[in-house]
N, C-alpha and C positions, 0 to 999 in steps of 0.2 A: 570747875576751876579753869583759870584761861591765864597763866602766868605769863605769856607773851603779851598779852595786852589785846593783842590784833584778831580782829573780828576775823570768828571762823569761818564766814563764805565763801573766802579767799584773795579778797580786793584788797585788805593787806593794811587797815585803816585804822585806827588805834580805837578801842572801843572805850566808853566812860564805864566808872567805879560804879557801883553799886548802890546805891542811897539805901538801902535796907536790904536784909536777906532775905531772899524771896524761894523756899524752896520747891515750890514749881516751875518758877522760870530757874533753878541752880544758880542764884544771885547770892552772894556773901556779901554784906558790907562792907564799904571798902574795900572789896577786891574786882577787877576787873571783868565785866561781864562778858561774855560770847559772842555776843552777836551786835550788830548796830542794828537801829530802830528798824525794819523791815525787811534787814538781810539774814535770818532766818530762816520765813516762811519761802522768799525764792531761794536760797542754799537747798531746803526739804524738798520742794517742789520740782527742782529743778535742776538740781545735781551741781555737782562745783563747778569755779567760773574755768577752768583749765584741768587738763591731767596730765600727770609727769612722766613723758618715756622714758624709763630707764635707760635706755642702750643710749642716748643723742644728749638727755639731761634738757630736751625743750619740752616746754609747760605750754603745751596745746589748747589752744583756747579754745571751748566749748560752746562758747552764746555766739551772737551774731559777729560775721566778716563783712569788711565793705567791698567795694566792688572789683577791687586791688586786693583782697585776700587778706588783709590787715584788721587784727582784732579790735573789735569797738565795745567798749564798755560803759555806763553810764555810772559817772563814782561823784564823791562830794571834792570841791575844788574852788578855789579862793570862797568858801563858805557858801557855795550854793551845789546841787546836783548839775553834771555837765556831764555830755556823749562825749568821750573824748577813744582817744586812739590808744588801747589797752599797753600796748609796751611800753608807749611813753611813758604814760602816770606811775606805771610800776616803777619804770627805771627812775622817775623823778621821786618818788619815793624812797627808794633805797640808796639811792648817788646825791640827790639835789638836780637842780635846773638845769636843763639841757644850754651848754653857751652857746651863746647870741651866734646866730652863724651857721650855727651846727645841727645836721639830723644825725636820726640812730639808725645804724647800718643792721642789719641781723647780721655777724657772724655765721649764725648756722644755716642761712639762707631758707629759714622758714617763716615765712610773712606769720604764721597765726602761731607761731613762738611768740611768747609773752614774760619770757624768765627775763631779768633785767643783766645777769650775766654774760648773756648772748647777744647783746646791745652794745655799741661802740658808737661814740658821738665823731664824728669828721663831716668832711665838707659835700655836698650833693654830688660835686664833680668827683671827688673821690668816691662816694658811695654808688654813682654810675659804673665809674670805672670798674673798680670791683665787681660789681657784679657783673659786667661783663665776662669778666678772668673768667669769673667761677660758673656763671651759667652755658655760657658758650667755647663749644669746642671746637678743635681747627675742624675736627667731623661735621660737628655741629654747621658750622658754616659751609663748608662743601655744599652740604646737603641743603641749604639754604638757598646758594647760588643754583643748585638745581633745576630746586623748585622755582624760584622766581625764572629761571630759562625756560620750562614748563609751563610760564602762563601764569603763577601765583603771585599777588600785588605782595610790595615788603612788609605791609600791616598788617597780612594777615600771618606771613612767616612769621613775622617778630610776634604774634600772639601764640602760634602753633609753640615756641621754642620759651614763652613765658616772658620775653625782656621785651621793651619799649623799643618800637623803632631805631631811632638816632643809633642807638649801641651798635643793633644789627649792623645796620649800613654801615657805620664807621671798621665796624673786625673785617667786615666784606672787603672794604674799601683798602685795608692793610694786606689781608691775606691777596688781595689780587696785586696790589703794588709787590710783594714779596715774592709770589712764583705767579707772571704773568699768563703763562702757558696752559695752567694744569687743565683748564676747563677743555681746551681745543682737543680736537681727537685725534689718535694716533695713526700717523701715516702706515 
């Protein structure tokens, strides 16, 4: 029995009725089957498509990340199969369509979260912003300014610290307008 409708592999996708009971595949008539057409044997094979941390509430995505840390899943989408970007389609599944405009921020600041709770649509400039706040600390940059006095280019700082260039340089760019001094040595 599958009273939620939604195929058990975990992509979350309304599975069709029954056309006959079938008690080897566990199909009742009329009542909604388990799994969609080949999401079964990879659920069995391959374990579910996320796992749920209790302590944070993100759905850790299991299959493939792209190259940016961001879970990619292959799900059915305007009536055909598409690789699309796992928290999106989640989130468009359980909210509707992302508005014209707008990406989905993580909240919990974990790229292979996939729960759609943890998703907030605003604006890229906004979702830069943020993650600025949240990834980088006044430490954080200190230590940034450091290293680039050391020798190290900012692209690779900004990969050591996880955020995209621009961000780095822009918190640098305030934190040095703010206390002009702190990097000079003491007399």
């Amino acid at each position: 029995m599958n009273p939620s409708g939604r195929c058990k592999c975990g992509c979350g996708q309304k599975t069709k009725l029954a056309a006959a009971t079938n008690t080897r595949n566990g199909h009742v008539k009329g009542q909604p089957v388990d799994y969609l057409k080949g999401h079964a044997a990879w659920s069995k094979n391959h374990g579910p498509k996320w796992l749920v941390d209790e302590e944070t509430g993100c759905w850790n995505w299991q299959r493939t990340l792209n190259n940016k840390g961001y879970a990619v899943g292959s799900f059915v989408k305007d009536g055909g199969q598409h690789v699309v970007l796992a928290h999106r389609y989640l989130y468009e599944q359980k909210y509707g369509a992302i508005p014209a405009g707008l990406v989905l921020d993580h909240r919990c600041c974990n790229r292979a979260c996939v729960n759609p709770d943890h998703q907030q649509p605003m604006t890229q400039r906004g979702n830069v912003l943020r993650q600025e706040r949240v990834k980088l600390t006044e430490a954080d940059v200190r230590k940034a300014i450091i290293m680039n006095a050391e020798g190290m280019s900012w692209r690779k700082i900004a990969a050591e610290f996880g955020v995209t260039h621009a961000p780095l340089l822009a918190r640098v760019k305030r934190l040095r307008e703010a206390q002009p001094d702190w990097l000079r040595p003491s007399q």
